[in-house]
FIMARZA-494356 format. One record per residue (C-alpha): y, x, z; residue number from 1. Coordinates in nm, 2 decimals. Example, Ala and Ser with C-alpha at 12.3 -4.5 7.8 and 13.67 -1.06 7.14 Angstrom:
<node <-0.45,1.23,0.78>,1>
<node <-0.11,1.37,0.71>,2>
***
This chain:
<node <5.76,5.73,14.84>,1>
<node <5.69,5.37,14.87>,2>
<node <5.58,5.15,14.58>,3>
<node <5.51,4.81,14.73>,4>
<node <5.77,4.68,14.54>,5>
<node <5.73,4.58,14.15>,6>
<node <5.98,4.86,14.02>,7>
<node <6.02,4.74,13.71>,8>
<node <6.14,4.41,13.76>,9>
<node <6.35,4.57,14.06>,10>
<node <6.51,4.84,13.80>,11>
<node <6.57,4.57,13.53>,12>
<node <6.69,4.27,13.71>,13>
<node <6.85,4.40,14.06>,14>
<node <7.12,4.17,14.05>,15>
<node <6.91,3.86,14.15>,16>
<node <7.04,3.68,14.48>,17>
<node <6.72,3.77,14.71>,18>
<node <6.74,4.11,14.61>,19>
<node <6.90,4.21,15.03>,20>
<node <6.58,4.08,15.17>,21>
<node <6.32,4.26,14.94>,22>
<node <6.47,4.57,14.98>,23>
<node <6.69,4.64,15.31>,24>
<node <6.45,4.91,15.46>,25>
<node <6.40,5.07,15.14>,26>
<node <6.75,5.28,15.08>,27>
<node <6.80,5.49,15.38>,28>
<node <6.80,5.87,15.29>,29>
<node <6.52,6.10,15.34>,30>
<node <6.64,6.26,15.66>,31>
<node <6.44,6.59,15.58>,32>
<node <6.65,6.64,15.28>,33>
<node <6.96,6.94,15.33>,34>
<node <7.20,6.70,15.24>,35>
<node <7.06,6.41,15.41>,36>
<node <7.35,6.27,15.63>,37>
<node <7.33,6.25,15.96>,38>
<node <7.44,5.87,16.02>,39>
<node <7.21,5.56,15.93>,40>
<node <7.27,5.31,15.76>,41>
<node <7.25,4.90,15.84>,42>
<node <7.38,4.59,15.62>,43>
<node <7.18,4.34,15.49>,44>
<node <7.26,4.41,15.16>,45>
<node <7.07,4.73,15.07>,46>
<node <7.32,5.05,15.03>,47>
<node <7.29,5.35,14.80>,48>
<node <7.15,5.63,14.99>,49>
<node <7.44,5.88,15.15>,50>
<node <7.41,6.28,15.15>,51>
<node <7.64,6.59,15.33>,52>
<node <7.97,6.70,15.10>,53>
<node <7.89,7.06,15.14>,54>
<node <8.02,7.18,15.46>,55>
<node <8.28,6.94,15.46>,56>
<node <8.16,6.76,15.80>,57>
<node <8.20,6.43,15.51>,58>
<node <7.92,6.18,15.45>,59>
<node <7.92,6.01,15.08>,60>
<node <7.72,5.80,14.89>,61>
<node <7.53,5.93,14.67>,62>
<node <7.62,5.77,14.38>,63>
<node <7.97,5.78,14.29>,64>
<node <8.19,5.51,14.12>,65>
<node <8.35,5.68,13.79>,66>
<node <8.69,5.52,13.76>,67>
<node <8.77,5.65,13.43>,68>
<node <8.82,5.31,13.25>,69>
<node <8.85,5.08,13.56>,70>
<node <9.08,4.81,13.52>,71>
<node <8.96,4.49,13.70>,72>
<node <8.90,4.45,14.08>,73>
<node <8.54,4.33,14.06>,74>
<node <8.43,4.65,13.91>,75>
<node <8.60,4.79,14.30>,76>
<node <8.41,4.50,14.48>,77>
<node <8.06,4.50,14.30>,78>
<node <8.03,4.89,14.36>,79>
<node <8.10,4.82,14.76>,80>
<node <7.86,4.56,14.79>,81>
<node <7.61,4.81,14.77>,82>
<node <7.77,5.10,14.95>,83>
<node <7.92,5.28,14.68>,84>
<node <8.20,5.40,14.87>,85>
<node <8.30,5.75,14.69>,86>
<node <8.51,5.66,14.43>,87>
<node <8.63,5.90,14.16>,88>
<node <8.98,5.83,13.97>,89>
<node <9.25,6.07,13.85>,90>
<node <9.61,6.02,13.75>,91>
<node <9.55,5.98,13.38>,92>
<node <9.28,5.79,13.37>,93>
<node <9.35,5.49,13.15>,94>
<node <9.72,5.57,13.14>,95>
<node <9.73,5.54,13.53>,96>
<node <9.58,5.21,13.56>,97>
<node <9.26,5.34,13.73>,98>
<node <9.45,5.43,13.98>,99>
<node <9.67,5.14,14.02>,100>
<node <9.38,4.90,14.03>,101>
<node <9.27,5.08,14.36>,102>
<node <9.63,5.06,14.48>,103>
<node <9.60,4.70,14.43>,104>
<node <9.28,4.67,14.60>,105>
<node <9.35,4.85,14.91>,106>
<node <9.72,4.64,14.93>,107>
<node <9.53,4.34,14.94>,108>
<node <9.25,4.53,15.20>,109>
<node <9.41,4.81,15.35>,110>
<node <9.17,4.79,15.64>,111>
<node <8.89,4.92,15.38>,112>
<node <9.07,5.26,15.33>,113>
<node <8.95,5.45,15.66>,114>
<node <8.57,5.31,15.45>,115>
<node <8.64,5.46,15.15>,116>
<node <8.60,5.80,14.95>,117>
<node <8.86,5.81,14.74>,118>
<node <8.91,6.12,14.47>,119>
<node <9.19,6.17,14.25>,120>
<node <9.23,6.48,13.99>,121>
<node <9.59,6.65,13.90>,122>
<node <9.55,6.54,13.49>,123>
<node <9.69,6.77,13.28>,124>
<node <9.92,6.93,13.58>,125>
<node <9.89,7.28,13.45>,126>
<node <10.01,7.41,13.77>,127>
<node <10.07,7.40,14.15>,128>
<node <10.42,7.26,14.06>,129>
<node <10.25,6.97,13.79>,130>
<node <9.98,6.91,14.08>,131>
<node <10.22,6.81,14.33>,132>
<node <10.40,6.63,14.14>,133>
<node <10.09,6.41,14.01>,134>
<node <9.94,6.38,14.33>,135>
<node <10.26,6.21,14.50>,136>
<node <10.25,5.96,14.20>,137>
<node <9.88,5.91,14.23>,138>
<node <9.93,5.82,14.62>,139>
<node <10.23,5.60,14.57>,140>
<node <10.03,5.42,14.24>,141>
<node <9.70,5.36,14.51>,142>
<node <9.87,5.26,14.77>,143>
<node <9.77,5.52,15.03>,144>
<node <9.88,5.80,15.19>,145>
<node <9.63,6.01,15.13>,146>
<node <9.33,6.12,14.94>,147>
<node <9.00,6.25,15.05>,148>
<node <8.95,6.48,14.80>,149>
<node <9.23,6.60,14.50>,150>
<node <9.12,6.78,14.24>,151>
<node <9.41,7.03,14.17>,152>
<node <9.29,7.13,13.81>,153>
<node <9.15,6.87,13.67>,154>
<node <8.92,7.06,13.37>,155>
<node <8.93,7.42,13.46>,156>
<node <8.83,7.66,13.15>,157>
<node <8.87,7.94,13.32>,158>
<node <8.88,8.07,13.65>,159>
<node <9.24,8.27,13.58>,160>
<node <9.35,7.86,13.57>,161>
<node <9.30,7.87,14.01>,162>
<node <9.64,8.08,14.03>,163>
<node <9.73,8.24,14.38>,164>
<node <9.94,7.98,14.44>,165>
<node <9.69,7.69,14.47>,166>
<node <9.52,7.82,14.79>,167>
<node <9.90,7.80,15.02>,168>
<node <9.97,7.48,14.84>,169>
<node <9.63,7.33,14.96>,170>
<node <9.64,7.40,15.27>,171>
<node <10.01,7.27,15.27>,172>
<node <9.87,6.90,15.16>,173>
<node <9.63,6.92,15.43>,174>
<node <9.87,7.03,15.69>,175>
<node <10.11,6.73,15.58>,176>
<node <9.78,6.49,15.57>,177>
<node <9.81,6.40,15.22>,178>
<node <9.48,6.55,15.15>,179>
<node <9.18,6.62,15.31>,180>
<node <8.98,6.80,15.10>,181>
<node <9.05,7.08,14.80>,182>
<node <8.87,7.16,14.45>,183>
<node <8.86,7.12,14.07>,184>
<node <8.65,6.95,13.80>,185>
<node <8.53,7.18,13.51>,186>
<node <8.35,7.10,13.16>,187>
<node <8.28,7.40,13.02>,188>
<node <8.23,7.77,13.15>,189>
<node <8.10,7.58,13.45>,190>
<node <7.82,7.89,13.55>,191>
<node <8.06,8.13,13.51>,192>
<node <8.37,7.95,13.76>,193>
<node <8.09,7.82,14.00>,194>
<node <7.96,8.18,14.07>,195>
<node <8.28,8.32,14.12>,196>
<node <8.43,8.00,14.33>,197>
<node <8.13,8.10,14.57>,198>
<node <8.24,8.40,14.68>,199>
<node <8.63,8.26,14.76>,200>
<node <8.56,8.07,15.03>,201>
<node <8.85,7.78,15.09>,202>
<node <8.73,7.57,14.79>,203>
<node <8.55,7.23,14.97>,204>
<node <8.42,7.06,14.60>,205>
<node <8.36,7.10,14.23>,206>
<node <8.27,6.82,14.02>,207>
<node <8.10,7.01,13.74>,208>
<node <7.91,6.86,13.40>,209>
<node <7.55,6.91,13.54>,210>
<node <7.24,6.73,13.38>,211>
<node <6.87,6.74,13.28>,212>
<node <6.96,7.00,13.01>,213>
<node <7.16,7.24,13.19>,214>
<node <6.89,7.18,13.48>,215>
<node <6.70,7.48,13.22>,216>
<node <7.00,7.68,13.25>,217>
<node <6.92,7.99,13.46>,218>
<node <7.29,8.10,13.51>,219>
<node <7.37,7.75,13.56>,220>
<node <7.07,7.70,13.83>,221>
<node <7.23,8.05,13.99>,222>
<node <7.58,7.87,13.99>,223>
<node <7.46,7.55,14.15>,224>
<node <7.25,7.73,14.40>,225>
<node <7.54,8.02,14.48>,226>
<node <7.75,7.70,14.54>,227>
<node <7.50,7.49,14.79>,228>
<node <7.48,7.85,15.01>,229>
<node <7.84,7.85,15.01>,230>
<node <7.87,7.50,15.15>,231>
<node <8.06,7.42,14.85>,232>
<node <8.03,7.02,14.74>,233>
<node <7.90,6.94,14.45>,234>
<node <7.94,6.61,14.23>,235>
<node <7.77,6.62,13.84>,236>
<node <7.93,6.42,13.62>,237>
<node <7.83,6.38,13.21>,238>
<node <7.44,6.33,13.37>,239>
<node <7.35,6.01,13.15>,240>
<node <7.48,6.07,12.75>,241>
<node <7.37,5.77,12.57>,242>
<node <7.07,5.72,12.35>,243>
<node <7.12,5.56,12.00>,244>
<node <6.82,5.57,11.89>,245>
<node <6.85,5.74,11.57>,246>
<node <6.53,5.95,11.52>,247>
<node <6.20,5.99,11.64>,248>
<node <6.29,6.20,11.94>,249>
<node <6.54,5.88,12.02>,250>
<node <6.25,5.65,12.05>,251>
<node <5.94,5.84,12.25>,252>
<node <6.22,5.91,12.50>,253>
<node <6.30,5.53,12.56>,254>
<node <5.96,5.39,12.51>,255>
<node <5.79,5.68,12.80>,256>
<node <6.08,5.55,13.00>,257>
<node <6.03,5.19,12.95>,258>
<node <5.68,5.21,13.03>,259>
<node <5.75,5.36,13.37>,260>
<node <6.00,5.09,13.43>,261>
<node <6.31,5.30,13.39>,262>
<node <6.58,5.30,13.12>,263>
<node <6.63,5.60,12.99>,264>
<node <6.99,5.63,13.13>,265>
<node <6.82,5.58,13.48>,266>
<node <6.59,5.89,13.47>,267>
<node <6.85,6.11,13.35>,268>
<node <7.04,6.02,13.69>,269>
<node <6.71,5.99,13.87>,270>
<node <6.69,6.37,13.75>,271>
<node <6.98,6.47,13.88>,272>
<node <7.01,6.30,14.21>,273>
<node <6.67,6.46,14.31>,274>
<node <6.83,6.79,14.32>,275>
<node <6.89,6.84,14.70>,276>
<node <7.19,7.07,14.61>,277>
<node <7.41,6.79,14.43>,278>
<node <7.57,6.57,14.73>,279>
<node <7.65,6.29,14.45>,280>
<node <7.68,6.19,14.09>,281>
<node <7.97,6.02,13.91>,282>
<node <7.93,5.81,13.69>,283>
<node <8.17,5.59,13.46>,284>
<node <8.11,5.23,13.56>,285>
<node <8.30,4.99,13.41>,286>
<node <8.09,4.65,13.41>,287>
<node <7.89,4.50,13.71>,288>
<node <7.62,4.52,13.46>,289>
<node <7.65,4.92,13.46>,290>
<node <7.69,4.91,13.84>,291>
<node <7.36,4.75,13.91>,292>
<node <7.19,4.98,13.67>,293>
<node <7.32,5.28,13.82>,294>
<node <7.26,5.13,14.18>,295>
<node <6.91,5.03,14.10>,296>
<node <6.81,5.44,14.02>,297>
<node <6.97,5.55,14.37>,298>
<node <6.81,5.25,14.61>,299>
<node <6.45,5.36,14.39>,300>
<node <6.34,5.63,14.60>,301>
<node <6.04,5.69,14.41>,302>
<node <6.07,6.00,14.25>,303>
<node <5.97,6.16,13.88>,304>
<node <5.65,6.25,13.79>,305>
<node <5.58,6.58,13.64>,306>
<node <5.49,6.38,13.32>,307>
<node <5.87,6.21,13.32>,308>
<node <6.03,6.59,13.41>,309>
<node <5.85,6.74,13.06>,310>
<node <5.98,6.42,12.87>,311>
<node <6.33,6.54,12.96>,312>
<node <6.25,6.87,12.89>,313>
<node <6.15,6.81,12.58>,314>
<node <6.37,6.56,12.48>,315>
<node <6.62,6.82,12.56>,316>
<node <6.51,7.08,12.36>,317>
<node <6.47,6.86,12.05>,318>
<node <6.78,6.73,12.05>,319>
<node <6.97,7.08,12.16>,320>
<node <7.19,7.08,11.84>,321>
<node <7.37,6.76,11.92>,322>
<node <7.46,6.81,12.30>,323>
<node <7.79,7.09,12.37>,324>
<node <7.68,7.29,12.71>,325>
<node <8.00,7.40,12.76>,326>
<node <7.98,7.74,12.69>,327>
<node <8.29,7.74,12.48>,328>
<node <8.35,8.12,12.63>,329>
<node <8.09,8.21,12.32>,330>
<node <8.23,7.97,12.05>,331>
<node <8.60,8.03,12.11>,332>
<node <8.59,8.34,12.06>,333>
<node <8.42,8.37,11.75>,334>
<node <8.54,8.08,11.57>,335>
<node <8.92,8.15,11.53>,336>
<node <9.04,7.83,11.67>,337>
<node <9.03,7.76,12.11>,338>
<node <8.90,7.43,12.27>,339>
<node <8.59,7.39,12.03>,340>
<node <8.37,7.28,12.34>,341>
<node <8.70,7.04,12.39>,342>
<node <8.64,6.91,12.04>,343>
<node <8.28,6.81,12.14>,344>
<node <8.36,6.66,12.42>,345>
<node <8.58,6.44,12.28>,346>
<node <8.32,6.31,11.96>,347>
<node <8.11,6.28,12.23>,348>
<node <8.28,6.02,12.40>,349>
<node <8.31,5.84,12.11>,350>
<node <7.97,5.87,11.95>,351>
<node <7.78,5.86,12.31>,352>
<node <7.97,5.65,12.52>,353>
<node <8.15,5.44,12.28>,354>
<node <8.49,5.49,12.48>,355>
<node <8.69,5.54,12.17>,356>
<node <9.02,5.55,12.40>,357>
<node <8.91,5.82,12.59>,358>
<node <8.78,6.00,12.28>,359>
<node <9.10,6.00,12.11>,360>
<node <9.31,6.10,12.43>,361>
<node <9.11,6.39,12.46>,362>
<node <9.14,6.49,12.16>,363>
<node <9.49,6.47,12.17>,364>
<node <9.54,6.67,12.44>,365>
<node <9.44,6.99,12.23>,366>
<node <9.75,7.16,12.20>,367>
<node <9.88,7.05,11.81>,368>
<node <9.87,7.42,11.67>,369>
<node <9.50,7.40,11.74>,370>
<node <9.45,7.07,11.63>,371>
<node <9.65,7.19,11.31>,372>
<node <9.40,7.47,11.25>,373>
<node <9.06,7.29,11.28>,374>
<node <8.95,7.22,10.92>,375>
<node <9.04,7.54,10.84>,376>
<node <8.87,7.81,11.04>,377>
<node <8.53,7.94,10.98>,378>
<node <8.26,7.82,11.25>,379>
<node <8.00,8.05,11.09>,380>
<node <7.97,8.31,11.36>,381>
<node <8.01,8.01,11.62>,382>
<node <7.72,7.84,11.45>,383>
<node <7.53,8.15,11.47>,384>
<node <7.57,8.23,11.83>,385>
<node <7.58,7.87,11.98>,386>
<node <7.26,7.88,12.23>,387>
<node <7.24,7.47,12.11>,388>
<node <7.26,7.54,11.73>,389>
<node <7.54,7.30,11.70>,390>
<node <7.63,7.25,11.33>,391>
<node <8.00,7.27,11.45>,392>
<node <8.14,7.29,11.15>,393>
<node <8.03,6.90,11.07>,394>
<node <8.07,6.78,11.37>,395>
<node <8.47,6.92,11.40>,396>
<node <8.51,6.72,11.06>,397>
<node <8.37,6.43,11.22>,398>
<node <8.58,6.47,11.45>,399>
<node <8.88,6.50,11.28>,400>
<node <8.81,6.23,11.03>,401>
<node <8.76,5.99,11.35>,402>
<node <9.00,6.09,11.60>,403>
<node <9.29,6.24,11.41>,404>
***
């Protein structure tokens, strides 16, 4: 991969006005790769590389544009400057106004919609019924009259969640042209629903929690590769959680990072987006500041050394008891009380991406009887079995005490 350019000032100040000129032949795709699309790619400004969406016949950048707290139209306009075109919202994201900020964007430029890769999720739907129902409002809230992609269950725990029903239904939205595309997002039991979504055949996409920790997951690795032979898109989300530098661990992974010219935030993605099987990751951008970051770790197409790869790894490992997998299949059913991993999740937000909002709507979406019973059950066992060694216990109270 080509060097000739000084990385480190590229990856830490990309924003810069001659920036086009410097790098314009520098962010095609690498056409050997499987998911390498098929079209090339020509502005003067240089564009995020682009990769297949399974077997969909779809091209999409390969970074996508996490819409989870978007409320202001540069945040829509800074991501297209550089070719970030897919762009991932859902109908509760910030109480709907994700997705009416693209509604307002594509009334005042409808003739960027046929451009764009727009993704919506069915929040909380529940069912076929609740998914309908959500993804008329989501179309009438954006302005268009269709989406590319709808996630039917948005946060799928299990696979007995993807009733009969769904598969008519989809094929129904396509029929009527209100979407093109069919799938689900999922945070935890992810192996587990990918392996068996492989075998269905009429799912196109799953956006799934993947990262540089579950990349040492062999039933996650079989998931992800059962998935990719299927033709099945994947998009990882949750790739980047946040560094606070808090112990020792904290610091050698930042400073190897810095040293190479990276953030820390950019190798994790860097990690990801080098596995040939993921078409794209998603990532919550909410500042052009965030934006060029991410941008700047796609357009690199230098690629991690072996050196960088057994950072991560062991960076992962160290830090093991403070990261949820997902695996709440083990921890719910030990510890007396459901959505455990939900629990996580939700201090996670807070603690790792300092998104209080979304950390407290999260958490209020556990049903209340389980909220109720929290403080009260006994995570021993949980403890015990948890593949991270999670002192869940402590961090359920910490949850609690902050998001309550």
């Amino acid at each position: 991969m080509s060097r000739e350019f000084n990385r480190r000032n590229f990856l830490r100040t990309i924003g810069v006005a001659g920036l086009g000129s410097v790098l314009a032949s520098k962010a095609k795709a690498d056409p050997n790769e499987p998911n390498a699309a098929s079209g090339k790619q020509q502005s003067e400004t240089p564009q995020v590389p682009v990769r297949k969406f399974g077997k969909t016949g779809q091209d999409v950048s390969v970074l996508s544009l996490g819409a989870i707290g978007l409320s202001e139209q540069v945040i829509l306009t800074s991501s297209l400057k550089w070719g970030v075109t897919y762009w991932d919202t859902a109908h509760g994201y910030t109480n709907g106004n994700s997705e009416l900020c693209i509604g307002k964007f594509l009334a005042a430029r409808p003739e960027m919609r046929k451009k764009l890769f727009i993704v919506s999720k069915a929040t909380y739907s529940g069912n076929v019924k609740g998914a309908d129902e959500r993804l008329g409002e989501s179309l009438k809230r954006m302005n268009t009259d269709y989406v590319d992609l709808y996630y039917g269950i948005h946060g799928l725990d299990f696979m007995t969640q993807l009733t009969d029903d769904y598969k008519p239904w989809a094929e129904n939205m396509k029929k009527q042209g209100k979407i093109r595309f069919f799938g689900y997002s999922t945070h935890k039991n992810m192996a587990a629903s990918l392996l068996t979504t492989a075998k269905l055949g009429w799912v196109d996409a799953i956006l799934t929690t993947y990262n540089f920790r579950l990349m040492k997951d062999a039933e996650m690795q079989k998931a992800i590769d059962a998935c990719y032979k299927a033709g099945i898109a994947l998009t990882a989300m949750k790739t980047q959680k946040g560094v606070r530098v808090e112990t020792d661990e904290d610091k050698k992974l930042m400073e190897h990072f810095s040293a190479k010219g990276f953030t820390e935030g950019q190798a994790k993605i860097k990690a990801v987006m080098e596995d040939e099987r993921i078409s794209a990751v998603t990532v919550g951008m909410n500042s052009v500041s965030v934006i060029n970051q991410n941008v700047a770790a796609a357009l690199d197409r230098t690629t991690l050394a072996q050196d960088d790869k057994d950072v991560l790894a062991e960076y992962a490992s160290a830090t093991c008891s403070g990261y949820c997998a997902g695996c709440a299949h083990i921890c719910d059913a030990v510890a007396g009380v459901s959505n455990v991993s939900d629990v996580m999740r939700s201090l996670m937000y807070h603690n790792s991406y300092g998104d209080t909002q979304l950390a407290k709507q999260t958490f209020a979406a556990i049903p209340a009887d389980v909220r109720a019973r929290l403080l009260t059950a006994d995570y021993q066992l949980a403890e015990q079995r948890c593949p991270q060694r999670m002192p869940i216990a402590r961090l359920v109270r910490e949850a609690v005490e902050k998001l309550a």
